[in-house]
N, C-alpha and C positions, 0 to 999 in steps of 0.2 A: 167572400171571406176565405174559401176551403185556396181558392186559385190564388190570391196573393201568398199565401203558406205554400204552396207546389212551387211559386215561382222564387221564391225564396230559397227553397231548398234546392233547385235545378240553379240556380246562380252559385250557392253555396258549392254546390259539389261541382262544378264546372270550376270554378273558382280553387279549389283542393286539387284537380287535373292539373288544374296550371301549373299549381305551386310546387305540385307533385312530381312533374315532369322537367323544371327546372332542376330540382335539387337533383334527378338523375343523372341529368346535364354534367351538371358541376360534379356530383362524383365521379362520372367517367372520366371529367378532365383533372380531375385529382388524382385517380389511380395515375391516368396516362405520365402525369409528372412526375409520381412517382416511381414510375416504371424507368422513366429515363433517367432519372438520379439515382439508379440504381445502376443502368449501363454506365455510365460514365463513372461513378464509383469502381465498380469493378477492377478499370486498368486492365491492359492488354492481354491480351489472351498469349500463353504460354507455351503453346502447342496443342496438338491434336488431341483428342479425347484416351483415343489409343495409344499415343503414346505417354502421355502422362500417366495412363493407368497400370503398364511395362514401367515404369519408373519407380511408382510405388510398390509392385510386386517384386521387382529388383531390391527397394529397400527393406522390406518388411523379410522378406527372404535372408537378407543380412543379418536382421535384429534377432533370426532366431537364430542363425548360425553362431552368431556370436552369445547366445543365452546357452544354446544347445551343448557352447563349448566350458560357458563358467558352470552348468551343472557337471561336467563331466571332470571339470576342476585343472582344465589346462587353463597355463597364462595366457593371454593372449600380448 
């Protein structure tokens, strides 16, 4: 009796590995699709990292020049 319940439960939990290691399957291949509709969203890259980032400090540099000027109460 005690061995039909052990063999029960080693089928069951074997049974749970399976199921288990599918569903890991499938989530990996869901990240991965996700990951790629993500690239292809994106649209082409614009330039370098460096230079985009000279880009924005060129503009942020402007925005205060031009704030630094209306505190000071010139027209621009």
């Amino acid at each position: 009796m005690a061995y039909d319940y052990l063999l029960i439960a080693a089928a069951s939990l074997v049974g749970l590995v399976v199921i288990a290691a599918t569903a890991l399957k499938g989530w990996q291949g869901w990240l991965e699709l996700k990951t790629r509709e993500l690239e292809q969203a994106r649209g082409p890259d614009l330039g370098s990292a460096p230079g985009m980032a000279r880009i924005e400090i060129a503009d942020l540099k402007e925005r205060i020049r031009k704030l630094e000027a209306i505190a000071a109460g010139v027209d621009l």
